[in-house]
C-alpha positions in Angstrom: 0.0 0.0 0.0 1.9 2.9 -1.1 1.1 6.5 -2.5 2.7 7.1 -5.6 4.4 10.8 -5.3 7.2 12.7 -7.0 10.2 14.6 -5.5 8.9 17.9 -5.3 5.6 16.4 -3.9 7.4 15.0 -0.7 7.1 16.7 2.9 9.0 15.6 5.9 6.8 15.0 9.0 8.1 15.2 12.1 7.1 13.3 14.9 8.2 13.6 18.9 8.4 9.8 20.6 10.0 7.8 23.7 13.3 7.0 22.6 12.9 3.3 23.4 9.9 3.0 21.5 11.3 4.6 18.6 14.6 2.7 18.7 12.5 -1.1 19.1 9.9 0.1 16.1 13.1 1.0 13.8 15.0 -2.3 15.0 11.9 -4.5 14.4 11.5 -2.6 11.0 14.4 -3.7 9.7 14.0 -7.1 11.3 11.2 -7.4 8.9 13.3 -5.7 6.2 11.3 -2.3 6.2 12.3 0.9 7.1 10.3 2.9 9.6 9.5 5.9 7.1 8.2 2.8 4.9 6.2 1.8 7.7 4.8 5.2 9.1 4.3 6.1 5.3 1.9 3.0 4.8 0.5 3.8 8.2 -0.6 7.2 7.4 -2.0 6.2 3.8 -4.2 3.2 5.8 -5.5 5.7 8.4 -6.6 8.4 5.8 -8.5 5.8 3.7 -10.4 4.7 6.8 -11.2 8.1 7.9 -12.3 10.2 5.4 -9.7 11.2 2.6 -9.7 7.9 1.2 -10.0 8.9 -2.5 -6.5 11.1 -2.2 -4.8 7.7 -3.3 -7.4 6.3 -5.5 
């Protein structure tokens, strides 16, 4: 599940977590040979389909 976007399209989002959370979501992510933007990117794309914006990535 990904949204297809260019370069000059992108934004950085920034996010304040515990530190030991962050660090065990980006070690598990690459356990499971993802990175945690991947993850938070496919996250975020899941949670605005459910919730209203859905057809921004139709």
């Amino acid at each position: 599940m990904t949204a297809k976007t260019s370069k000059n399209n992108d934004s950085t989002f920034t996010c304040r977590a515990d530190k030991d959370l962050v660090e065990a979501f980006k070690r598990i992510a690459k356990d499971n040979n993802r990175t945690a933007s991947q993850l938070v990117r496919d996250y975020m794309i899941a949670y605005v389909k459910k919730n209203g914006q859905g057809k921004l990535f139709d």
